[in-house]
VEXNUDO-541904 format. One record per atom (N, C-alpha, C): x, y, z. Coordinates in steps of 0.2 Angstrom, whole numbers, plus 5000, padded with zeros to 4 digits. Example, Ala and Ser with C-alpha at 12.3 -4.5 7.8 and 13.67 -1.06 7.14 Angstrom:
<atoms>
506649725039;506249785039;506649845039;506449895035;506849955036;506450005039;
</atoms>
This chain:
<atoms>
456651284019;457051334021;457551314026;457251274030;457951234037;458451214033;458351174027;458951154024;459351214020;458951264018;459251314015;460051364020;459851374028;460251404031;460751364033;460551284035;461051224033;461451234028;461351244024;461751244017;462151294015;461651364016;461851414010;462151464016;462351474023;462251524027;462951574028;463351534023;464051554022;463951624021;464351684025;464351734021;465151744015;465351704015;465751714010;465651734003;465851773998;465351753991;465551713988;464951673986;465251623979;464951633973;465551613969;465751643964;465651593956;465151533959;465351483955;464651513949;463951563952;463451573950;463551643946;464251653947;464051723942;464351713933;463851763933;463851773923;464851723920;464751713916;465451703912;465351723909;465251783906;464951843899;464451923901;464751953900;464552033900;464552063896;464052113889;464152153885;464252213889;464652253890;464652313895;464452373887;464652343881;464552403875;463752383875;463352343876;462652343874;462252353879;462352333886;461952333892;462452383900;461952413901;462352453908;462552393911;463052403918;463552353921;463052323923;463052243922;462652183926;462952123926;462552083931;463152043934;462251973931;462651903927;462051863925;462251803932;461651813936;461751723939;461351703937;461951623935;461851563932;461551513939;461051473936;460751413940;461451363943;461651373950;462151353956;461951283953;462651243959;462651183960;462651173968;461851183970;461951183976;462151113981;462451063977;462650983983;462950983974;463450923976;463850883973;463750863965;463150823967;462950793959;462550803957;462150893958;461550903956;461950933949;461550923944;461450923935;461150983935;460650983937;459951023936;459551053942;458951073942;458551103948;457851133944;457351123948;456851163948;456851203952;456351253948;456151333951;455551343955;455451323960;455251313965;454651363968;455151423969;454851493971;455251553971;455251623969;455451643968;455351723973;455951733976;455651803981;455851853981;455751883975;455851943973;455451973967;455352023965;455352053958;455752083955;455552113949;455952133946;455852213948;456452253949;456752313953;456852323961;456652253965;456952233970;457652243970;457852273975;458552263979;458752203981;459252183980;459452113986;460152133989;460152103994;460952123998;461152063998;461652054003;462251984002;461751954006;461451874008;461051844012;460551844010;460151894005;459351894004;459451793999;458951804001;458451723998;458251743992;458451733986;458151743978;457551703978;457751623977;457351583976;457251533980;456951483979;457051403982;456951373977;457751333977;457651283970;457751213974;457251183969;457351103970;457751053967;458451043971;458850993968;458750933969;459250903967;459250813968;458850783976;459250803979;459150793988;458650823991;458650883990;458150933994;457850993991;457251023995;457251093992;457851153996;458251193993;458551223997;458451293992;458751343998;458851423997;459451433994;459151473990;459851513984;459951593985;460251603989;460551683991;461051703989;460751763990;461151823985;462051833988;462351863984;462951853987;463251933987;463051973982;463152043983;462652083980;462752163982;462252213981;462152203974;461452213971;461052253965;460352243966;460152243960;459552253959;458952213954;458752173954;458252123949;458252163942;458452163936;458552193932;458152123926;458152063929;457652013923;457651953925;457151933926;456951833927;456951803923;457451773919;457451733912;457051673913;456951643920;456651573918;456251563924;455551573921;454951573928;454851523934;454351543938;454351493942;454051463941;454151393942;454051323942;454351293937;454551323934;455151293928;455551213930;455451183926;455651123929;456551093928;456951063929;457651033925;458051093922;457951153926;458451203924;459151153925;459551163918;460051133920;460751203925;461351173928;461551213932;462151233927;462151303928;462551363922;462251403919;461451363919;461051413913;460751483919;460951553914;460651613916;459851593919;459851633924;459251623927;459051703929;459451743933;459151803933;459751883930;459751933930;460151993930;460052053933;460752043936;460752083942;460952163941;460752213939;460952273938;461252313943;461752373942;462352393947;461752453951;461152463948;460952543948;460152523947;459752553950;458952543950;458752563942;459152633940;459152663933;459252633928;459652573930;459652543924;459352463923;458652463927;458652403928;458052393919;457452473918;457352473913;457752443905;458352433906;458552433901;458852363899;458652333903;458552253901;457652223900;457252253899;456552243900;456652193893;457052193888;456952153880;457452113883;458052083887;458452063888;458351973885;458651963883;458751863880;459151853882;459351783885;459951753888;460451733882;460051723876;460551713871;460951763867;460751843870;461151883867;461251933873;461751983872;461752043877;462452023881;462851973878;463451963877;463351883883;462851883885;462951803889;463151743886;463451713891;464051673887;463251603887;463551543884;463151493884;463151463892;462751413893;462951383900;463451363900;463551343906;464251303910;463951233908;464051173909;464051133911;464051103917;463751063922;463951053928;464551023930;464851003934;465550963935;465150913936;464550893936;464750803937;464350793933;464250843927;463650803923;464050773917;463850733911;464150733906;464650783904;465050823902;465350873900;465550863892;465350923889;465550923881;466450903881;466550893874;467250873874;467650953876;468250933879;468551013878;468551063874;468651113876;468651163869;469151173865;468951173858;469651173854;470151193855;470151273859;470751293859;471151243864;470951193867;471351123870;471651083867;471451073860;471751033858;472351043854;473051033852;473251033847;473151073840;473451113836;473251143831;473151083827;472451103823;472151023817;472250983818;472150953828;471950903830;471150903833;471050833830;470350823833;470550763838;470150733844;470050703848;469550653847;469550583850;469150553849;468650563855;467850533856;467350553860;467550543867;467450593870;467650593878;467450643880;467450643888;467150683894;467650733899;467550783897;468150833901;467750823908;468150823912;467850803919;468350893922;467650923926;468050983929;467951003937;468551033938;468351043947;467651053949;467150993952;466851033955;466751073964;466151093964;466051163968;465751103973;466151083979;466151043982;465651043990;465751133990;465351163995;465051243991;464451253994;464151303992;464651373991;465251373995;465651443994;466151423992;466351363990;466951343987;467051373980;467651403979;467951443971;468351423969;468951383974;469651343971;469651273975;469951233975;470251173979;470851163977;470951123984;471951083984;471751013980;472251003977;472250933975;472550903980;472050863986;472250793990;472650753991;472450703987;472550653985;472150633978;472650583974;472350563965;472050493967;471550443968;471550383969;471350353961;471650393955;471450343950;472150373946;472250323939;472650373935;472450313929;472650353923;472450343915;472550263914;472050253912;471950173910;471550133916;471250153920;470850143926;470150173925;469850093926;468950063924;468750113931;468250143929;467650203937;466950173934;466750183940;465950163941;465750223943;465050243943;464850283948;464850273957;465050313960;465250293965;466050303967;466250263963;467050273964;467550333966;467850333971;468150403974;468750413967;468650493965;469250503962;469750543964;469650593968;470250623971;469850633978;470350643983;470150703989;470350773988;469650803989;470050893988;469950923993;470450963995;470351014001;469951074000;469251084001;468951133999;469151194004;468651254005;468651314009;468551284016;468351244018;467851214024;468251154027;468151084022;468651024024;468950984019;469050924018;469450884013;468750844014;468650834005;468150794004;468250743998;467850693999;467850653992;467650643986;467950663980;467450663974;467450623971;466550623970;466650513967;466450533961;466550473958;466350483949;465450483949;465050493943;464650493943;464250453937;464750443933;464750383928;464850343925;465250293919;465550243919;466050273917;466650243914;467150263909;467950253911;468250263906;469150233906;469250303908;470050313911;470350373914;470750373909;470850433902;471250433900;471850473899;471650533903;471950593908;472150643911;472550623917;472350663925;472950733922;472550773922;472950863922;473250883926;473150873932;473450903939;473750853944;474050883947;474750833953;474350843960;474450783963;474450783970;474750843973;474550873977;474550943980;474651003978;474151013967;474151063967;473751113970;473851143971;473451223975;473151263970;472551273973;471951333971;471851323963;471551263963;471151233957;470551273956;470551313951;469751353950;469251293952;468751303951;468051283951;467851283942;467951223941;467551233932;468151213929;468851193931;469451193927;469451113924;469651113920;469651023917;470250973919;470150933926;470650903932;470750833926;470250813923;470150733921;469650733917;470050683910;469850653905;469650583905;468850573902;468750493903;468450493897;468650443894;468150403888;468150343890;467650333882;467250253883;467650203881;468350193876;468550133874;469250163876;469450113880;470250103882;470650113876;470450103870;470950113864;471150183862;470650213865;470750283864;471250323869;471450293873;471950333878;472650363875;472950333871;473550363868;473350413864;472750433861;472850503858;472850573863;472650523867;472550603873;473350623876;473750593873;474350613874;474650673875;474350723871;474550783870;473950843874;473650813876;472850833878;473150893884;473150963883;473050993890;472651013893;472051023890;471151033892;471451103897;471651133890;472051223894;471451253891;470751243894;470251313893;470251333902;470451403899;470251443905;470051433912;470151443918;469651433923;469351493924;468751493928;468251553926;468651613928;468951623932;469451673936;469851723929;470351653927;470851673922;470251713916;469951683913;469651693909;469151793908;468851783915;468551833917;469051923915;469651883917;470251933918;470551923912;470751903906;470951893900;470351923895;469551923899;469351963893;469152053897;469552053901;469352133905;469752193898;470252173894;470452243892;469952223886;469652193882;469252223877;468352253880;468352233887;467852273890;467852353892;468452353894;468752413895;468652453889;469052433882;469052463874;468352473874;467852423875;467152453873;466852493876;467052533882;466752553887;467152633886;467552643882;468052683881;467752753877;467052733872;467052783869;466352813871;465952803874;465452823878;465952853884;466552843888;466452873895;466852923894;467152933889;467752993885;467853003879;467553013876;467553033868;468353043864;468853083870;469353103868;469953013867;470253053865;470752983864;470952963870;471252923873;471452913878;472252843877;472652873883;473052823884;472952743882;473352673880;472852623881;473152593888;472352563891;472452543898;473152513900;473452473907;473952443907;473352383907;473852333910;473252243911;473052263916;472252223916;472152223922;472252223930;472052243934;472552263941;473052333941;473052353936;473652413939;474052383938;474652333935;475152293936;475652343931;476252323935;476752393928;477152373926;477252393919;477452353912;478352343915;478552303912;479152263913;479652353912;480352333918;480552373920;480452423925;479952413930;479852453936;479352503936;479652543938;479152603939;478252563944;477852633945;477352623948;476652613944;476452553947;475652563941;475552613938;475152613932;474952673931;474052673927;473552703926;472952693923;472652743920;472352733914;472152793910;471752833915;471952893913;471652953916;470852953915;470252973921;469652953918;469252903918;469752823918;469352763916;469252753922;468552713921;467852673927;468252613929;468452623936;468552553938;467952503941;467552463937;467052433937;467152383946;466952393950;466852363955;466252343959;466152293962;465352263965;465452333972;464852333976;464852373980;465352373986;465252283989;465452263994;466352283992;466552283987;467352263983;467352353986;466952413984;467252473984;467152493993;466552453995;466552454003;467452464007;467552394005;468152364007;468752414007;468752434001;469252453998;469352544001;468752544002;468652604006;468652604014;468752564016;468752544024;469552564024;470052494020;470552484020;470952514017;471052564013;471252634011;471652614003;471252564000;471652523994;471052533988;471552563984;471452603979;471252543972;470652553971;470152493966;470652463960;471052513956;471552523952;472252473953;472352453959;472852433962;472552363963;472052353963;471752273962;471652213958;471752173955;471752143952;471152103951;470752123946;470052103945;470152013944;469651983948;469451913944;468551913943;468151973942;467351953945;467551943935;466751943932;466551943928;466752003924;467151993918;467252033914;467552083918;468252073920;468452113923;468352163931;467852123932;467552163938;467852163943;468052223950;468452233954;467852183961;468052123962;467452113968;467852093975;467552103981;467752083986;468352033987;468251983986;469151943986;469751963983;469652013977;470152043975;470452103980;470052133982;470052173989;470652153993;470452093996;470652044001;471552044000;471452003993;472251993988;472552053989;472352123989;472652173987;472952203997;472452173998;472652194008;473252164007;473252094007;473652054010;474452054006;474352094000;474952113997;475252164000;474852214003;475352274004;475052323999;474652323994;474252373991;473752423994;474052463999;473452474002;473752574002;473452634002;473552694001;473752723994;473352673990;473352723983;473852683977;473752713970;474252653965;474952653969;475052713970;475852743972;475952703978;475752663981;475852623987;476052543984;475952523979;476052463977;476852463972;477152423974;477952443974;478452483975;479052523973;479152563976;480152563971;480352573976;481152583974;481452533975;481052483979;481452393979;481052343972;480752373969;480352333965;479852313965;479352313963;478452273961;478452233968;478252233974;478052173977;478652163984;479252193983;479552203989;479552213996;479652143996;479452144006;479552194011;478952204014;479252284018;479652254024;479652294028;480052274036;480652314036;481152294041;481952294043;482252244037;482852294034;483452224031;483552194035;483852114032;483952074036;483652044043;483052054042;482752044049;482451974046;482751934049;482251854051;481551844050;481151814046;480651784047;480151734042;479751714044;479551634039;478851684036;478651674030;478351674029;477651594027;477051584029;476751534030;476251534023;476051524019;475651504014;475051524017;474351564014;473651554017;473651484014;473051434018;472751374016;472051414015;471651394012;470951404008;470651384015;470851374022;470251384026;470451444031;471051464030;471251514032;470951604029;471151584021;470651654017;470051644019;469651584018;469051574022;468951634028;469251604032;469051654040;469351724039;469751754036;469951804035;469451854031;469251824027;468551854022;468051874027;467851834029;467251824034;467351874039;467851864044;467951904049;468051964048;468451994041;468252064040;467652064037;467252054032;466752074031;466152094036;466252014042;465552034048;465852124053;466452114053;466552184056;466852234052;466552244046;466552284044;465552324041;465352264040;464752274039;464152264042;464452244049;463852194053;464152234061;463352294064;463852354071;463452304076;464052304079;464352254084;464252304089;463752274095;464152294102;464052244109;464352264114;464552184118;464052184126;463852144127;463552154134;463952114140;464152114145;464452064147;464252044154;464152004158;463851984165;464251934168;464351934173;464551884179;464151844180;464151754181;463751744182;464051684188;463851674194;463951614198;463851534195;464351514197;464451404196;464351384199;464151404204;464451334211;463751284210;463251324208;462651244207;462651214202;463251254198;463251204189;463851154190;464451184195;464951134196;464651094200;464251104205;464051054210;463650984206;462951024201;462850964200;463250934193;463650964190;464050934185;464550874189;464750894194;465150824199;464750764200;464050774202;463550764204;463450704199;463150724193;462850694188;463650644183;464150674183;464850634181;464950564185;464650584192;464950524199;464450464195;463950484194;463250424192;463250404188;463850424181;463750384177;463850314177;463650274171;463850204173;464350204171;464950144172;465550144169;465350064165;466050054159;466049974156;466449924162;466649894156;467049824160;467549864161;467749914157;468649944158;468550014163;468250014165;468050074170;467850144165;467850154160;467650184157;467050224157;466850284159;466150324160;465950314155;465050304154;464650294149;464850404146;464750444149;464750494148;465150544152;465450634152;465850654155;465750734153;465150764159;464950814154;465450884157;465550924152;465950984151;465451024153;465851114155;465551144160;465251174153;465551174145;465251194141;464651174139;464651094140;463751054139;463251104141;463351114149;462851164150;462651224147;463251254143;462951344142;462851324137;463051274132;462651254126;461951244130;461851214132;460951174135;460751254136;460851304142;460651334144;460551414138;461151414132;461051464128;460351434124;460251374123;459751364118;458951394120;459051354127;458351364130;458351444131;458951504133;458651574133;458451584127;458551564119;458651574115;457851564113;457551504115;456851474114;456451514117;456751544125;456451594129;456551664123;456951694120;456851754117;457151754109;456551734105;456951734099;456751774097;456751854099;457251904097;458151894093;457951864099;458851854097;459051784093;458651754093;458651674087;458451724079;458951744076;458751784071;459151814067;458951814061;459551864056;459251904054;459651964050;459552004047;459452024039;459052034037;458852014029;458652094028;458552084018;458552154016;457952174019;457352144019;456752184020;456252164026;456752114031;456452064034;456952064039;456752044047;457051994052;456751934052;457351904050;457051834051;457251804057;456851774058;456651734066;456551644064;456951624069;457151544065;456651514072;456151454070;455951414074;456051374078;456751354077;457351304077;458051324081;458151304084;458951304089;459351274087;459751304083;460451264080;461051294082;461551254087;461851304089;462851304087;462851324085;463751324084;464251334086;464651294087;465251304094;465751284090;465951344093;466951374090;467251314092;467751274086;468251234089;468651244085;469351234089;470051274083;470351184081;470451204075;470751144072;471451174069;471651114065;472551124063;472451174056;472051164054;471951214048;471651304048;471251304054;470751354058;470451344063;469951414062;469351384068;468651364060;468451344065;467851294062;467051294066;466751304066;466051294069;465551254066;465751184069;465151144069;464451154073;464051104071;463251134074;462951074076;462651094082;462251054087;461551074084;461351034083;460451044080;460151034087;459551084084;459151064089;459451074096;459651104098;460051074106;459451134111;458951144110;458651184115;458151094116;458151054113;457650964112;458150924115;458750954115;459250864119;459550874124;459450814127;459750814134;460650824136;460950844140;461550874142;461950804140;461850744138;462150694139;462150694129;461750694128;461750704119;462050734116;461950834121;462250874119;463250854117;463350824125;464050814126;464350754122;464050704116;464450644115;464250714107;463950734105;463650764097;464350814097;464450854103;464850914102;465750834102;465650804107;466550774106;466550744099;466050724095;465950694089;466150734083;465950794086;465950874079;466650864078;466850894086;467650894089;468150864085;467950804086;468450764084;468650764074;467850764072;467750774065;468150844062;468250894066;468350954062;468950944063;469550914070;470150914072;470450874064;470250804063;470250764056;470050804048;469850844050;469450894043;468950834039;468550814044;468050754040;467250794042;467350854042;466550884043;466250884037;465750874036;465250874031;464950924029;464950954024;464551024024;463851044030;463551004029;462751014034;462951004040;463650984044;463851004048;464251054051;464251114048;464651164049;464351224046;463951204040;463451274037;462651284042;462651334042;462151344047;462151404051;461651364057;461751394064;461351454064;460851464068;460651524072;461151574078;461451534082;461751544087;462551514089;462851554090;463651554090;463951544098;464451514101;464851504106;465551474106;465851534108;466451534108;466651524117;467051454117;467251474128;468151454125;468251514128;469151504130;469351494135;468851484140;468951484149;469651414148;469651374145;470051314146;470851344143;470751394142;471451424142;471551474146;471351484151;471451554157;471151604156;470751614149;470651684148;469951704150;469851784155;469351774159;468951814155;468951834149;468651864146;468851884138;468251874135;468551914128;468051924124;467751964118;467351984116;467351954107;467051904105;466951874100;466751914094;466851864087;466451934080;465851884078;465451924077;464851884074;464951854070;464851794068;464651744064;463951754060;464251804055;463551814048;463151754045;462751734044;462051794047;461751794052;462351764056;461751764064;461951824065;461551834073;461451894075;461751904083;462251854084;462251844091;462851784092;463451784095;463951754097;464151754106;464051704111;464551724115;464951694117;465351744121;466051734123;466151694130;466351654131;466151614137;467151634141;467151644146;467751654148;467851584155;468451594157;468651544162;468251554170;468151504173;467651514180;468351524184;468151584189;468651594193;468251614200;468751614205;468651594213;468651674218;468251684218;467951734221;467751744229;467951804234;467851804238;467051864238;466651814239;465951854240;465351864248;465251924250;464651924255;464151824254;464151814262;463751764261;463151784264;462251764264;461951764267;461851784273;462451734277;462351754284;462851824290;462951854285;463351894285;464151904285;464451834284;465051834284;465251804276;465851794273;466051774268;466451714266;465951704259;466051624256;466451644249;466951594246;467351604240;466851574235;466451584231;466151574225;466651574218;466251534215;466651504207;466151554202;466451604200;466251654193;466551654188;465951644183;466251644177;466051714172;466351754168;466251804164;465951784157;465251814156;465151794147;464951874145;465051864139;465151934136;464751914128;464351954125;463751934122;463951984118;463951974112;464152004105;463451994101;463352064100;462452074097;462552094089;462252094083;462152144081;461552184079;461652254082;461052304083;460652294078;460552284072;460252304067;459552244071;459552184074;459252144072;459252124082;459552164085;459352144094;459452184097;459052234101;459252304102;459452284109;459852334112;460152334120;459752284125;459052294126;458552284130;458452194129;458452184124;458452114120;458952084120;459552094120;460352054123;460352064130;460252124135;459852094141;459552064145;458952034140;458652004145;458851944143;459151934135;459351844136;459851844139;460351884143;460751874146;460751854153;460051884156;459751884163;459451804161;459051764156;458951724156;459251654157;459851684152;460351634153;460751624160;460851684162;461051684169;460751654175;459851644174;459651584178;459751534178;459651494169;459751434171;460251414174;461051464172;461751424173;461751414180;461451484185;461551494192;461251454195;460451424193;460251354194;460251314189;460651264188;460451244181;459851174182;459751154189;459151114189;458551134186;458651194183;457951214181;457851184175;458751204172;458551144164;458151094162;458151044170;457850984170;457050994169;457051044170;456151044169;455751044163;
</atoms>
């Protein structure tokens, strides 16, 4: 399970394990998770354990199962609300391949009865996926050429490079058609949600080819990037090749109106309008969306959450979930469009999509980058569903600055006068957040559907802004290592996340959050939690204070402001108090650390 919060901690949803097939005409609305690609080259997984039943609730964060992959055993967490509606493949199952249905997830406790006969081979589920690095069947016909066939070959598909990855940039290409791979061999860099990674081949074979350009954008997950076969002789037929099957997104959304037609004669007897496409979009020549009267906009809970916070009208969104489904990121899209107060809000008298503002007013628009919608996801979702409230304390430095001087003067330096080490006034509130954190894990904890979970372990994550975002690598273990380990581990992250060369297990994670802006002036500011922790602080800049001394007259002290962002559900008043008094000792003497 340590590796599972490493890995899986993201609250983003990812989208790689849901259904690619829904009967909505034979079964009430349910969502099929397909067995994940939890690391790069995992093919397959066993089923480990399983922690739920069937008519259990799950929320975004709950732990389904533990599956054993290639590398590890890790945690497979739920991504949005339902309900266990069926366990297709029991525990201890051994070589579950990854695609194949594994459980179904119902919209409504009422209807979980109505899967009890369910079979993964009918009830509208599609067949597995294939993994991106396993073998892959040839493409699908509708790929090829009409009354062409293809000689024996491997569609090679984007894989899901991080647990919450949906699309990627194409990098960089290091191979092209007629070029010998081995396993091992890097074949492109992709820019995932997180950082730029490398994807290496995983078998032998000739490139016969590459579908996509250097810096294309938002490559689904599952789409067919690269073609390889066995004999070089076979490259010229693939000339024609567009390996144009669907990406799960497109597809999902291509098959939403005959889900709709089947859903048409149960929810209105009467005739009705026929729908427009998916999203509300409106037919060529203007005007404002429009949607038949009566008809169920099929939406996950988290998606009508949003949409209800943000005043945008589900009708007005453009479905990509399964079969149409209105979820969460399509929410997002529809913010960031300007669809927001109803259909009659999306276009207008300048046209479908018309920039609002002043005419004539100057300004650039900037592209999101995929770690940008990342953080934007994240940071509405934690404050919109995660109640937040803030503590803040003053705390004296003169004995952290004194012995941070202290302990800098001693280091050893090389032949070039260069300090073996150079510790930051942040070394310490990392050392000192751990250890209150060891002293009250109360607050070392997340919030789970049926459970607080309390972590054994101090992993802590410190906000660093890179060229793409922020980013929060992780310091393991930092309540066990010394202020000198702490400080070379954190310039190492640093440097890594500046570069975008972090490594999934270094950034997924973490019990514990810290943000300090003091190195920019600012003497205070209130952080947003980092889901599923339960606890972020805000470190501000030390400032010079005239304070009562002892002997009755007055000394200028060095204060610094932290501001502790809770969430209530999982650390009540009382409990972000007292870590706050606790951490407030070490800092004020930080030689206590040494003990």
């Amino acid at each position: 399970w340590r590796i599972s919060q490493a890995v899986l901690s993201s609250v983003l949803p990812s989208r790689h394990a849901l259904s690619r097939g829904r009967n909505m005409s034979s079964y009430p609305p349910h969502t099929v998770l397909e067995m994940p690609a939890l690391s790069p080259t995992m093919t397959t997984g066993n089923i480990a354990t399983f922690k739920f039943k069937i008519g259990d609730k799950v929320s975004p964060g709950d732990l389904i199962c533990d599956i054993e992959t290639d590398k590890a055993t890790i945690g497979w967490e739920a991504q949005e609300d339902g309900y266990i509606a069926a366990i297709l493949v029991p525990e201890g199952t051994q070589d579950v391949p990854v695609g194949k249905p594994v459980l179904i997830v119902a919209d409504s406790v009422g209807d979980v009865a109505a899967f009890k006969d369910y079979k993964p081979t009918g009830g509208g589920t599609a067949a597995a996926t294939p993994a991106p690095a396993a073998p892959a069947a040839a493409a699908p016909a509708a790929a090829a050429a009409p009354g062409k066939t293809y000689p024996s070959h491997q569609a090679m598909e984007m894989p899901a490079l991080s647990p919450t990855m949906t699309a990627g940039n194409i990098a960089a290409i290091k191979v092209k058609p007629g070029d010998k791979i081995a396993p091992g061999d890097l074949i492109m860099d992709i820019e995932t949600d997180k950082a730029t990674m490398g994807w290496e081949a995983q078998e032998e074979g000739i490139v016969a080819k590459v579908l996509v350009k250097e810096g294309d954008q938002e490559v689904a997950v599952g789409q067919v990037v690269l073609v390889m076969v066995d004999n070089a002789a076979d490259i010229p037929a693939f000339s024609d090749y567009s390996g144009a099957n669907p990406a799960p997104a497109a597809a999902a959304a291509a098959a939403a109106p005959p889900v709709a037609a089947a859903a048409k004669p149960a929810a209105a007897p009467a005739p009705v309008p026929a729908a427009p496409p998916a999203g509300g979009v409106a037919p060529a020549g203007g005007g404002a969306p429009t949607k038949a009267v009566g008809s169920k906009v099929f939406a996950s809970p988290l998606a009508r959450a949003l949409a209800r916070e943000a005043g945008v009208d589900l009708s007005a969104a453009t479905p990509t979930g399964p079969y149409g489904r209105v979820i969460a990121s399509d929410i997002m899209a529809a913010i960031e469009s300007g669809a927001v107060g109803g259909a009659g809000a999306v276009g207008g008298a300048g046209g479908a999509g018309a920039p609002a503002g002043v005419a004539g007013q100057d300004f650039t628009e900037i592209k999101h980058t995929t770690v940008r919608k990342v953080i934007a996801k994240r940071l509405l979702e934690s404050k919109t569903t995660v109640p937040h409230y803030y503590l803040s304390m003053d705390i004296c430095a003169d004995e952290l600055l004194k012995l941070r001087e202290t302990l800098n003067a001693q280091a050893k330096k090389d032949k070039d006068g260069k300090p073996a080490y150079k510790l930051s006034v942040n070394d310490f509130i990392i050392k000192a957040s751990a250890l209150a954190l060891r002293d009250h894990p109360d607050v070392n904890a997340s919030w789970m559907t049926d459970s607080i979970r309390q972590y054994h372990y101090v992993d802590v994550s410190v906000a660093v802004a890179s060229p793409s975002g922020l980013i929060t690598p992780i310091v393991t273990d930092a309540d066990m290592k010394g202020l000198t380990a702490i400080s070379q581990e954190v310039k190492n992250l640093a440097a890594k996340a500046r570069d975008g060369k972090l490594q999934p297990h270094e950034y997924q994670g973490g019990t514990f959050s810290i943000s300090n802006l003091g190195m920019f002036g600012i003497s205070s500011f209130a952080a947003i939690i980092n889901p599923p922790q339960s606890c972020i602080l805000a470190v501000g800049a030390t400032e010079q204070r005239v304070v009562p001394a002892k002997d009755g007259t007055f000394k200028a002290s060095e204060y610094m402001r932290v501001t502790l962002s809770c969430d209530h559900r999982t650390v009540d008043g009382a409990v972000g108090a007292s870590f706050l008094q606790s951490l407030k000792a070490y800092l004020a003497n930080p030689s206590s650390m040494l003990l």
